[in-house]
C-alpha positions as CSV (number, residue, x, y, z in Angstrom):
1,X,0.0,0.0,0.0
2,X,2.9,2.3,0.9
3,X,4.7,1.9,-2.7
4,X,1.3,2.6,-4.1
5,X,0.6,5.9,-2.9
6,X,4.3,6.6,-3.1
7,X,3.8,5.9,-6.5
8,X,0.7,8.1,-7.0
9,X,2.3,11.5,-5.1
10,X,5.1,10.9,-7.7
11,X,2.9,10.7,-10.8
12,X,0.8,13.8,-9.5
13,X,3.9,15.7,-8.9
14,X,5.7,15.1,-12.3
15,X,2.1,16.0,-13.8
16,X,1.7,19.1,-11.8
17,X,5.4,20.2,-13.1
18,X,4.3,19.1,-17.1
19,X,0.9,21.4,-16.4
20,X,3.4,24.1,-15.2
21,X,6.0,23.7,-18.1
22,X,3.1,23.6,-20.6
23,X,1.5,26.6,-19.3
24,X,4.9,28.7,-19.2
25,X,5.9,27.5,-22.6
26,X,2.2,28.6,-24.2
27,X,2.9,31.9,-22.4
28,X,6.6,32.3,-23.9
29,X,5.5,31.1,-27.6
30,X,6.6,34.2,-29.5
31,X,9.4,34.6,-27.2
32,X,10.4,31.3,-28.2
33,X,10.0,31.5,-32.1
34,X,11.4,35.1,-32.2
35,X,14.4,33.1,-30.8
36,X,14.5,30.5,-33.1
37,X,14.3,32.5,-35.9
38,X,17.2,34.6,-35.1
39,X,18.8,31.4,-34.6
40,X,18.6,30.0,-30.8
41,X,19.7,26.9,-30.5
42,X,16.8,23.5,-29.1
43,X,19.0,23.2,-26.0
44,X,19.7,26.8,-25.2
45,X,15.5,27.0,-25.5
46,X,15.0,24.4,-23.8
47,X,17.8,26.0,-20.7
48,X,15.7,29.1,-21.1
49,X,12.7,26.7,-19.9
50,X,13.8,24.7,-17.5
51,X,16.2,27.5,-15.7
52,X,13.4,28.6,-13.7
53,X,11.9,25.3,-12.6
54,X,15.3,24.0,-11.7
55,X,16.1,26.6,-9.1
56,X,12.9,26.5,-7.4
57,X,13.8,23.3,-7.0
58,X,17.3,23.6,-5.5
59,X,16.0,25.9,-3.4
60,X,13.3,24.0,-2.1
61,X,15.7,21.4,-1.6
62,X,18.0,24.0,0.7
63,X,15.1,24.6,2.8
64,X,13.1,21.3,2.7
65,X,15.6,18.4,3.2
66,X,17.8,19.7,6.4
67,X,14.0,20.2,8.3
68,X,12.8,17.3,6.9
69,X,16.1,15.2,8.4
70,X,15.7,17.1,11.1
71,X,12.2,15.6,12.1
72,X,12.3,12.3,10.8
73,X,15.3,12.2,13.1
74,X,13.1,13.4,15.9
75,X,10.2,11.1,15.1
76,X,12.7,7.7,14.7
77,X,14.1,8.5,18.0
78,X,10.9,8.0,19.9
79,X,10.7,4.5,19.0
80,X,11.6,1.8,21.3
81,X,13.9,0.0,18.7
82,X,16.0,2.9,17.4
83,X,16.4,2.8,13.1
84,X,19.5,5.1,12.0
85,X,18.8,6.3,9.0
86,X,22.1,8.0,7.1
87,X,22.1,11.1,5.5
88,X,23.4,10.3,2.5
89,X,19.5,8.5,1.9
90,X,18.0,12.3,1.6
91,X,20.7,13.3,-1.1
92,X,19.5,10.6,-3.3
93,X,16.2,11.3,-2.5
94,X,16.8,14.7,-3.8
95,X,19.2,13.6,-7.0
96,X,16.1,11.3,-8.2
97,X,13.6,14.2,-7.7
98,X,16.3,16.7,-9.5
99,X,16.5,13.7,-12.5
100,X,12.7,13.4,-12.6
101,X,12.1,17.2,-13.0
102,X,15.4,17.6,-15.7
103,X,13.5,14.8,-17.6
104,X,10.0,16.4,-17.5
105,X,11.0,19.6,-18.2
106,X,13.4,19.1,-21.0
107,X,10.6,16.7,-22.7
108,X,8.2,19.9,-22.8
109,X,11.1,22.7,-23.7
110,X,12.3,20.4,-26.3
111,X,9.0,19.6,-27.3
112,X,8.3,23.8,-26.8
113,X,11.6,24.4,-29.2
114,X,10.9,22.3,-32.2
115,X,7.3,23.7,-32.2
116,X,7.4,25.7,-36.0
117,X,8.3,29.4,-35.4
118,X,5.9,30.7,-37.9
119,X,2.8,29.2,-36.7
120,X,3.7,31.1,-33.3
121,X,4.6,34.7,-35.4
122,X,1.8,34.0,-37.3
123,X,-0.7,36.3,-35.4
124,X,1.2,39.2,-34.7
């Protein structure tokens, strides 16, 4: 039951980041053919995309994984049978949720930057 719901906060998180991604890449749409057509290159959009997300998530990660240490800490310690549980656990916790994020939102900016720049200049 636990891998389940793990499974399901993980699925509505990466789909809460795509919805996010989506939305700021609709909103950036001439921004992001006017750079292609002067000759931006599909990583350097897809950078300009994913810049934002990625520090808002290294700085959630700053603030969120010494507090969250610092009570599961708290909360294993009030057990009878002590568990250690090494630091080193919460790093990889936050390297998989870094690698998750990279991939979801390089999939949309990549998907954002091959998008044809003339259907997006079109209308102005």
């Amino acid at each position: 039951m636990v891998n389940f719901v793990t499974f399901l906060a993980i699925v509505i998180a990466l789909s809460t980041i795509f919805g996010l991604i989506s939305l700021a890449a609709s909103k950036r749409t001439q921004e992001i053919g006017i750079r292609k057509v002067l000759g931006a290159s599909v990583e350097g959009i897809a950078m300009l995309l994913s810049r934002d997300f990625i520090i808002l998530l290294v700085i959630a990660m700053l603030v969120g994984l010494p507090l969250a240490y610092m009570f599961v800490i708290k909360y294993l310690a009030s057990f009878e049978y002590h568990v250690r549980l090494p630091w080193y656990v919460f790093v990889l916790v936050a390297l998989g949720a870094l690698a998750l994020t990279v991939l979801t939102v390089g999939f949309q900016g990549i998907k954002a930057a091959l998008a044809d720049p003339v259907k997006s200049l079109r209308s102005e």
